[in-house]
mmCIF file of the N, C-alpha and C atoms, coordinates in Angstrom:
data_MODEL
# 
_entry.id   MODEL 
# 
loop_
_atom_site.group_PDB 
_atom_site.id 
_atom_site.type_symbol 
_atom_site.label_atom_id 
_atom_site.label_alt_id 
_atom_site.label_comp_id 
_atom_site.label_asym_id 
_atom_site.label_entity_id 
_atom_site.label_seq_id 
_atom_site.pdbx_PDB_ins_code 
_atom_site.Cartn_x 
_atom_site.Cartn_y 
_atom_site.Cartn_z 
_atom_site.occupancy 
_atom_site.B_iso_or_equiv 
_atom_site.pdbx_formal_charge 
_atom_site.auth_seq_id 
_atom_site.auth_comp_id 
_atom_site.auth_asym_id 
_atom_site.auth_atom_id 
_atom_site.pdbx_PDB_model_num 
ATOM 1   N N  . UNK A 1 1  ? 109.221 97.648  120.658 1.00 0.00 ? 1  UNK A N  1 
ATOM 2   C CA . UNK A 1 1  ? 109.734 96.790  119.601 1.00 0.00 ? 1  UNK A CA 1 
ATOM 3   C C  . UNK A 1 1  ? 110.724 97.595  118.764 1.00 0.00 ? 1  UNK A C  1 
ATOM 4   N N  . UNK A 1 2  ? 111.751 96.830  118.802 1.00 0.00 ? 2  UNK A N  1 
ATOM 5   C CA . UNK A 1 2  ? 112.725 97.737  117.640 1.00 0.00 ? 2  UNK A CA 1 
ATOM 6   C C  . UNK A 1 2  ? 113.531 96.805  116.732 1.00 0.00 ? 2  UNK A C  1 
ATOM 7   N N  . UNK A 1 3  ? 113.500 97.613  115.507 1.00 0.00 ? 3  UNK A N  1 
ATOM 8   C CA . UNK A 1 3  ? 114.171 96.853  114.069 1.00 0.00 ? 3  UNK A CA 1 
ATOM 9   C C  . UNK A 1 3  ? 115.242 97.776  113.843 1.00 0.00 ? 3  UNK A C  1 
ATOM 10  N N  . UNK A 1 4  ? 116.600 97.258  113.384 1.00 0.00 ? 4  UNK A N  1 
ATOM 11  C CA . UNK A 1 4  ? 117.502 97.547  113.252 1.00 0.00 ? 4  UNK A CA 1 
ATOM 12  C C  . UNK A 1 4  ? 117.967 98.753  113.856 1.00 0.00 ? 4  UNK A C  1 
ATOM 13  N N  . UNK A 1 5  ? 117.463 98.677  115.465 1.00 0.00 ? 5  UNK A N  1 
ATOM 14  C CA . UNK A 1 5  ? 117.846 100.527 115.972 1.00 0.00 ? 5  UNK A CA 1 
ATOM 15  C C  . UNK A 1 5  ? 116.922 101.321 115.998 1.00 0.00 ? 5  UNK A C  1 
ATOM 16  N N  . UNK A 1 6  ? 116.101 101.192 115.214 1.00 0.00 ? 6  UNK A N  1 
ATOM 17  C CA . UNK A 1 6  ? 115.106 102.563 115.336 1.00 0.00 ? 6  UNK A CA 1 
ATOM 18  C C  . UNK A 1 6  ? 113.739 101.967 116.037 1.00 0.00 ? 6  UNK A C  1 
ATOM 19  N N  . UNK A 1 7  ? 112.935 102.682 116.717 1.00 0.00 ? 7  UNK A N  1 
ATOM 20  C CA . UNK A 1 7  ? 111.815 102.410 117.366 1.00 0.00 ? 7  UNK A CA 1 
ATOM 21  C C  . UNK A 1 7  ? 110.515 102.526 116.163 1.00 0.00 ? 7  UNK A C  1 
ATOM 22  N N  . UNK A 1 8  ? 109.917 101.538 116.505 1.00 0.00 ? 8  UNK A N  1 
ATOM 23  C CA . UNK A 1 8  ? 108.287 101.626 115.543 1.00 0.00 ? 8  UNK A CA 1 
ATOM 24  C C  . UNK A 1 8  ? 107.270 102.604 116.185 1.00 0.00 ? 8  UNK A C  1 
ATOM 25  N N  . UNK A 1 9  ? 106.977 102.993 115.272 1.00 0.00 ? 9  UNK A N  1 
ATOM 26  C CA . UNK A 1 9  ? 105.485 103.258 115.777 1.00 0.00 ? 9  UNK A CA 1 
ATOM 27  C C  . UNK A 1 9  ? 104.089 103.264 114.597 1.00 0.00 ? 9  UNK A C  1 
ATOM 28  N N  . UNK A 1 10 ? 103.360 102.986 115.832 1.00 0.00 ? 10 UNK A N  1 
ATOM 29  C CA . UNK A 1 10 ? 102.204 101.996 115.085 1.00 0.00 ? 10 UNK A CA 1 
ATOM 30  C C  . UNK A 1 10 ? 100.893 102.903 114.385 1.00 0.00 ? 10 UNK A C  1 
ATOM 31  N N  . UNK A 1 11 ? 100.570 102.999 113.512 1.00 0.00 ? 11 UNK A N  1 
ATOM 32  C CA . UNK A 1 11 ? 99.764  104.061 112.933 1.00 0.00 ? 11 UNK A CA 1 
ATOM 33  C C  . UNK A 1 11 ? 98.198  103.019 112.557 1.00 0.00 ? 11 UNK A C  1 
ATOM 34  N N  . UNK A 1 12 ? 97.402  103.884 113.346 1.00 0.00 ? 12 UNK A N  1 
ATOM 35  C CA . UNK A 1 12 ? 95.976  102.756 113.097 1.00 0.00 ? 12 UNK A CA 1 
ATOM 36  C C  . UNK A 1 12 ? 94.571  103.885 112.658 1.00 0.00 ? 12 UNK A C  1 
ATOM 37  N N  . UNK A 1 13 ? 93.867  103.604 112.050 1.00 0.00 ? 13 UNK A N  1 
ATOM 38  C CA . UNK A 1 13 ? 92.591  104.438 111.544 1.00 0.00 ? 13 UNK A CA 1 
ATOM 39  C C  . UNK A 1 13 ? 91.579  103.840 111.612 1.00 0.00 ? 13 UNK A C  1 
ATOM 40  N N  . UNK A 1 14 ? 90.560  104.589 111.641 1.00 0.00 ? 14 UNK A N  1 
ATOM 41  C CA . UNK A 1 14 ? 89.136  103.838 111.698 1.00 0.00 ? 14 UNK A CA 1 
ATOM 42  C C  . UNK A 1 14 ? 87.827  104.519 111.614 1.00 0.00 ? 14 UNK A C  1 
ATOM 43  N N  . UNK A 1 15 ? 86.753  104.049 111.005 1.00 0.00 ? 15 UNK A N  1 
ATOM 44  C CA . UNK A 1 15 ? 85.868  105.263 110.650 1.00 0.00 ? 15 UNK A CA 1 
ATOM 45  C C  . UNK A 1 15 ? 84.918  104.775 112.264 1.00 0.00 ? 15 UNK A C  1 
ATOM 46  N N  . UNK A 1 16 ? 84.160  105.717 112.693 1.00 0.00 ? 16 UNK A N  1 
ATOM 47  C CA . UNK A 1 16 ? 82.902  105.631 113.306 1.00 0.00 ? 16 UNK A CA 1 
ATOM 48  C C  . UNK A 1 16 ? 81.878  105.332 112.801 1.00 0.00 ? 16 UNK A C  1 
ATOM 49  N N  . UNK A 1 17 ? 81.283  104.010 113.026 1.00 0.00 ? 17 UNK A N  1 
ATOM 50  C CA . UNK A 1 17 ? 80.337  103.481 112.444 1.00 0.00 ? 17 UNK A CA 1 
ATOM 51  C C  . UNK A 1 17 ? 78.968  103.969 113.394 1.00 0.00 ? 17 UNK A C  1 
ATOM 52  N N  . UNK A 1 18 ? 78.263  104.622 111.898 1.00 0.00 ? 18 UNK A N  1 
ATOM 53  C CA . UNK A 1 18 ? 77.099  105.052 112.356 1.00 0.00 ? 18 UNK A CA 1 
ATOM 54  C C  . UNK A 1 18 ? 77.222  106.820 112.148 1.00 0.00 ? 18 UNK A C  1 
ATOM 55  N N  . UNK A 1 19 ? 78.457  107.105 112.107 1.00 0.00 ? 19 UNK A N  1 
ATOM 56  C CA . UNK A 1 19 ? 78.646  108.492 111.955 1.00 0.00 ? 19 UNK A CA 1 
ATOM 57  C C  . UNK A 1 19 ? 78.126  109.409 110.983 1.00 0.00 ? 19 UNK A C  1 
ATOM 58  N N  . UNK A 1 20 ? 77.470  108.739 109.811 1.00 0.00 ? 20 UNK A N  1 
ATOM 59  C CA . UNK A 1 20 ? 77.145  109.422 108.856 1.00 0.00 ? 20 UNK A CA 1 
ATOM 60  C C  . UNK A 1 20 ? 76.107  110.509 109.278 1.00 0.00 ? 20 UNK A C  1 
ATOM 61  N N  . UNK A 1 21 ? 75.789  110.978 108.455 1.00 0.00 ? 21 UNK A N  1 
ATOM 62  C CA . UNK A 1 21 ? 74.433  111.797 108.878 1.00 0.00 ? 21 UNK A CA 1 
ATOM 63  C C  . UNK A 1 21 ? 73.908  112.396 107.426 1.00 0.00 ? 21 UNK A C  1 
ATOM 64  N N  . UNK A 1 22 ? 73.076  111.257 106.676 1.00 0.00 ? 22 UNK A N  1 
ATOM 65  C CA . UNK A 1 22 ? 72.652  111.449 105.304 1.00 0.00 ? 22 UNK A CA 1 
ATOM 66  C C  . UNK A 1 22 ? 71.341  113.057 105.439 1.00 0.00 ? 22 UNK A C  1 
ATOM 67  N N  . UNK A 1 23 ? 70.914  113.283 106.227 1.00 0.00 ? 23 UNK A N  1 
ATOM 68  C CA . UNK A 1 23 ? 70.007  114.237 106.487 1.00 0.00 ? 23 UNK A CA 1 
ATOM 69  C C  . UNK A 1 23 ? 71.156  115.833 106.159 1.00 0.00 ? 23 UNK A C  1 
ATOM 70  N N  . UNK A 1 24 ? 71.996  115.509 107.045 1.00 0.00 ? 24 UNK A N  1 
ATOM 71  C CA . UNK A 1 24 ? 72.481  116.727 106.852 1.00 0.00 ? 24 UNK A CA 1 
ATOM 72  C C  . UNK A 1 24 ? 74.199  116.824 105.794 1.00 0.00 ? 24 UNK A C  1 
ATOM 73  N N  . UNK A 1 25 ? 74.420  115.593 105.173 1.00 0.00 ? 25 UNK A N  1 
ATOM 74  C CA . UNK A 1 25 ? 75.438  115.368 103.964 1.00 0.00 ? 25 UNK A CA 1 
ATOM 75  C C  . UNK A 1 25 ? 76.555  115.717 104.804 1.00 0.00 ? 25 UNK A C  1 
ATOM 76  N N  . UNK A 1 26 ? 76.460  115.111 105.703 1.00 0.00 ? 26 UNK A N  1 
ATOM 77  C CA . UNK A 1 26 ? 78.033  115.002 106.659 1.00 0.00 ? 26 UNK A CA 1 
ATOM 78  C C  . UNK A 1 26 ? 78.857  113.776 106.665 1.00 0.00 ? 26 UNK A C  1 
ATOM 79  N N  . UNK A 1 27 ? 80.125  113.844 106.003 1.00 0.00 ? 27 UNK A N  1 
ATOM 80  C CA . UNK A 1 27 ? 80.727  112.125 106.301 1.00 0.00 ? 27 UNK A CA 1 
ATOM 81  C C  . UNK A 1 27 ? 80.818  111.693 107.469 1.00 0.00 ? 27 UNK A C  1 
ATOM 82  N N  . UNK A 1 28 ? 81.038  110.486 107.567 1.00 0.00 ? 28 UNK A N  1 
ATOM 83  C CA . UNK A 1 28 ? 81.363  109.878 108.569 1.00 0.00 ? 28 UNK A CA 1 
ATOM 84  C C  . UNK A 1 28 ? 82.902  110.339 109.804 1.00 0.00 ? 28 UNK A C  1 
ATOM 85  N N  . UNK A 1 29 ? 82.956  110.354 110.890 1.00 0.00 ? 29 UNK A N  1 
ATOM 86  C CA . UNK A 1 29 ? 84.126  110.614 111.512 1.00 0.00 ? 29 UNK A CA 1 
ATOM 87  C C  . UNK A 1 29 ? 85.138  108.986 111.339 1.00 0.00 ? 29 UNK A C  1 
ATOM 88  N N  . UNK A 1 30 ? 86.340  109.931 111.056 1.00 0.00 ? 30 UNK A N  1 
ATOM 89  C CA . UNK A 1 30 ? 87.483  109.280 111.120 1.00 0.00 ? 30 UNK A CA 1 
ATOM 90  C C  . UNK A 1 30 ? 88.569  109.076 112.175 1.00 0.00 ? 30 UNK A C  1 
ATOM 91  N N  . UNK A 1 31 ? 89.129  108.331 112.821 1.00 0.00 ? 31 UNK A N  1 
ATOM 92  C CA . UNK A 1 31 ? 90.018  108.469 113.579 1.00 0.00 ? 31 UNK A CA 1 
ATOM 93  C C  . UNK A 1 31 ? 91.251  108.092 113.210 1.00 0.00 ? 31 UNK A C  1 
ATOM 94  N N  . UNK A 1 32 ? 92.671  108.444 113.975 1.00 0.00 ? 32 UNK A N  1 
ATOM 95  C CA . UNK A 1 32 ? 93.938  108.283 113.422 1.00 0.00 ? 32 UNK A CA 1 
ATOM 96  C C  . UNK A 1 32 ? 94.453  108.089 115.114 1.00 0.00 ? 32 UNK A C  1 
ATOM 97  N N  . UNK A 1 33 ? 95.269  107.176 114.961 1.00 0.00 ? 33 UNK A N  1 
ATOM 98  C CA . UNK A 1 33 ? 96.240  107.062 116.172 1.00 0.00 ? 33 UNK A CA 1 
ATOM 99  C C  . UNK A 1 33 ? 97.779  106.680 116.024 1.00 0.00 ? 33 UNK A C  1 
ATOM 100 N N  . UNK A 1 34 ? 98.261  107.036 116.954 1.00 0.00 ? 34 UNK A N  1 
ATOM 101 C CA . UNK A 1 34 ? 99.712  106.971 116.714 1.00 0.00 ? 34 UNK A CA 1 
ATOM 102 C C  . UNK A 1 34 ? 100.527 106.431 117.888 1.00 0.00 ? 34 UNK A C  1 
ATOM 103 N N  . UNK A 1 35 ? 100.899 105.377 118.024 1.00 0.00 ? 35 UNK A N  1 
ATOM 104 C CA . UNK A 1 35 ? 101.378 104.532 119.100 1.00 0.00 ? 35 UNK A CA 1 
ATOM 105 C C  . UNK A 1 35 ? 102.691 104.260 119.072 1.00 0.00 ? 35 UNK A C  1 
ATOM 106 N N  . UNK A 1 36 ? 103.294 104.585 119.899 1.00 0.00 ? 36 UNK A N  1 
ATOM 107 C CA . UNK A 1 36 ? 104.656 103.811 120.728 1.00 0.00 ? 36 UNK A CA 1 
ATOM 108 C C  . UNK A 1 36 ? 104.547 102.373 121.679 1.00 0.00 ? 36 UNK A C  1 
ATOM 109 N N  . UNK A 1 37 ? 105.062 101.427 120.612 1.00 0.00 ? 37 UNK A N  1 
ATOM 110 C CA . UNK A 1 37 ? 104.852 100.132 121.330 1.00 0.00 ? 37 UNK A CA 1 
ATOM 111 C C  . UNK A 1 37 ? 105.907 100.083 122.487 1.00 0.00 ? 37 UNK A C  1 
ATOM 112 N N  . UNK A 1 38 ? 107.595 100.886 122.182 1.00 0.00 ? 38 UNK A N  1 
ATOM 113 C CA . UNK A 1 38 ? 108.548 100.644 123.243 1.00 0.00 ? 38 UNK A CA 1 
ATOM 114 C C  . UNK A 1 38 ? 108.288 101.613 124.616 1.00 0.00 ? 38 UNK A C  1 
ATOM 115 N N  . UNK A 1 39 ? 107.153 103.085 124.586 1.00 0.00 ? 39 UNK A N  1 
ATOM 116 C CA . UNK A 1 39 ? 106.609 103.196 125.988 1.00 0.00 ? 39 UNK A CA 1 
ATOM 117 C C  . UNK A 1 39 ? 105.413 102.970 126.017 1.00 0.00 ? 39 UNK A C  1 
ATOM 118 N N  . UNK A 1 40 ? 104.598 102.361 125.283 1.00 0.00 ? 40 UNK A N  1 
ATOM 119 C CA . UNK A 1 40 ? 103.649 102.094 125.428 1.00 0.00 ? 40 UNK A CA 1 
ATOM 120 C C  . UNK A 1 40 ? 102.538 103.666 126.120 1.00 0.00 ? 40 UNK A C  1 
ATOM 121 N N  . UNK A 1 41 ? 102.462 104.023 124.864 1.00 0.00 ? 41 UNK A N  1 
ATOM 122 C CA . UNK A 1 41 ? 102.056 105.053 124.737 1.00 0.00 ? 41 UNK A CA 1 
ATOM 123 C C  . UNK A 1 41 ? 101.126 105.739 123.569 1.00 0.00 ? 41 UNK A C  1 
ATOM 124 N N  . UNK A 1 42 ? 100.141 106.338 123.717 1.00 0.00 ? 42 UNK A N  1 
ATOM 125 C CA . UNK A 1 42 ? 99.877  107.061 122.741 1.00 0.00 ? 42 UNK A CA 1 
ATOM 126 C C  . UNK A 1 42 ? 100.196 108.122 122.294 1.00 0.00 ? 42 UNK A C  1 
ATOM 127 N N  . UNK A 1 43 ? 101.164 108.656 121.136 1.00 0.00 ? 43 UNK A N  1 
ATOM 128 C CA . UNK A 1 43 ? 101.299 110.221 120.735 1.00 0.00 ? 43 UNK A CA 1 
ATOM 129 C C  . UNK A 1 43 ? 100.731 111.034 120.347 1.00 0.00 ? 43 UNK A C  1 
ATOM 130 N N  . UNK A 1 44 ? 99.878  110.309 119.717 1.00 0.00 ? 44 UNK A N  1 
ATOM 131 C CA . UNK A 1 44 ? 98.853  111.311 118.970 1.00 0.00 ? 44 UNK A CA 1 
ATOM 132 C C  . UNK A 1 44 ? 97.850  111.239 118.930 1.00 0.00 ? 44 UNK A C  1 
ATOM 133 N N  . UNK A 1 45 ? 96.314  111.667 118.334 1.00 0.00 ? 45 UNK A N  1 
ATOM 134 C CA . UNK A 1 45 ? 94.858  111.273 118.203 1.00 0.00 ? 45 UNK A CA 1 
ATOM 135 C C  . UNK A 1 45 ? 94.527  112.124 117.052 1.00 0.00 ? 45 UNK A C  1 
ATOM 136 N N  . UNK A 1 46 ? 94.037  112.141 116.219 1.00 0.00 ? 46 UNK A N  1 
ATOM 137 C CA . UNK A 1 46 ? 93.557  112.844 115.099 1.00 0.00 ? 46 UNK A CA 1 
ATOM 138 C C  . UNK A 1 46 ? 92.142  112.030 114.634 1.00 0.00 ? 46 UNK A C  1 
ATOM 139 N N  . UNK A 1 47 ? 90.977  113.689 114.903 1.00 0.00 ? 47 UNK A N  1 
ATOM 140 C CA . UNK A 1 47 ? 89.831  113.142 114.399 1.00 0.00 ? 47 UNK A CA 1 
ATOM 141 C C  . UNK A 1 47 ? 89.451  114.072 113.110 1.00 0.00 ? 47 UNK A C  1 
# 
């Protein structure tokens, strides 16, 4: 998908449900992704 020339990319997050761990005061895991809709691709992953 592209707007005026430049390519998007799609930035999405999300926690892991269930991840907590109140016993040992650990947050929950987070995830981060980073997508190219024009190759249809993922660039990145960040946990």
């Amino acid at each position: 998908m592209e707007c005026c020339g430049v390519e998007v990319i799609s930035i999405d997050g999300k926690t892991v449900k269930g991840s907590y761990d109140r016993e040992q005061d650990k947050s929950a895991l987070h995830l981060v992704s980073a997508w190219s809709s024009q190759y249809r691709l993922v660039l990145g992953r960040r946990c």
